[in-house]
C-alpha positions, -999 to +999 in steps of 0.1 A: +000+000+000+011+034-003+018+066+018-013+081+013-034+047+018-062+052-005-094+028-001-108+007-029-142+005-017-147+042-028-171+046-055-156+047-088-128+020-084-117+000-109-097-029-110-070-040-131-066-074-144-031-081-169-028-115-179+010-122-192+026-150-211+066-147-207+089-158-231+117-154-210+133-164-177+107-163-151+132-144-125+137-120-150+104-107-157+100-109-120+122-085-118+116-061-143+082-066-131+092-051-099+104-022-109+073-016-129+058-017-091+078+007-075+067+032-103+031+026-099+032+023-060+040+063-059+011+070-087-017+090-070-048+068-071-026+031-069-043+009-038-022-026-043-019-053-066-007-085-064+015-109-096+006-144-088+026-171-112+003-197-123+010-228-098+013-252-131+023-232-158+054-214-149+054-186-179+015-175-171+015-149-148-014-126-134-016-090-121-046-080-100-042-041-096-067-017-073-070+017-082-086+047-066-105+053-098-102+048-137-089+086-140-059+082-117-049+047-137-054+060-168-029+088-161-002+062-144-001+042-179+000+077-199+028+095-177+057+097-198+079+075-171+060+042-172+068+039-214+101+023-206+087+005-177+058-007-207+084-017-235+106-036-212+078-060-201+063-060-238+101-069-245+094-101-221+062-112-222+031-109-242-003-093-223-038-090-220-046-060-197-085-052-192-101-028-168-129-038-143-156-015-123-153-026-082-187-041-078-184-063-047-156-070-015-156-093+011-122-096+031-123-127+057-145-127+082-167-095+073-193-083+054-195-078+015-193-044+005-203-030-027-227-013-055-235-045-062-254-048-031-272-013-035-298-030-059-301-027-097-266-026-109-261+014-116-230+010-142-208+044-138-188+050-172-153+044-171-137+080-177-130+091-212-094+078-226-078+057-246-079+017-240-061+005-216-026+010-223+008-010-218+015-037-194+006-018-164-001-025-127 
């Protein structure tokens, strides 16, 4: 989490989901891969995220990113610093990124949270941009 702990239960968060298939050394997209993190951990808006490798299929790798809101993720992947952070993973692996709207939350042992528990779905538009860009977090 970052310094200025933002909350992903706000309305308006979105979650992003980048699916990778690396064609190189595992431990070396891991670590570009961190680096990539440390950028996007100081972006205004980042919650967490999480790269999981799959348990059987050692070059399939997932990224589960929280962000404050579509707006603040959309400007991470367009700031001019994450392009090299962007081609070096391209350079690695290939990707899927897509862009989800927060609709429900349940951590252990509590209550789900969510729009999706306010009735009828009420679908807020993702904000204006390009597609989702890069291999971001």
């Amino acid at each position: 989490m970052t310094d200025h702990e933002p909350d992903a239960k706000e309305a308006g968060a979105v979650t992003f989901v980048n699916t990778f298939t690396v064609h190189a050394e595992p431990e070396v997209f891991e670590k570009e891969f961190a680096r990539t993190s440390e950028f996007m951990a100081r972006q205004p808006g980042f919650v967490r995220h999480t790269l999981s490798r799959h348990a059987e299929r050692p070059g399939q790798y997932v990224n589960v990113a929280e962000w404050r809101d579509a707006a603040s993720f959309r400007a991470a992947v367009s700031h001019a610093d994450f392009q090299p952070h962007a081609g070096a993973l391209r350079a690695l692996s290939e990707s899927r990124p897509e862009l989800y709207l927060a609709r429900l939350r349940r951590d252990g042992g509590t209550s789900p949270e969510g729009p999706a528990l306010d009735g009828p779905a009420a679908e807020r538009p993702v904000a204006d941009g390009p597609a989702v860009a890069g291999s971001g977090t």
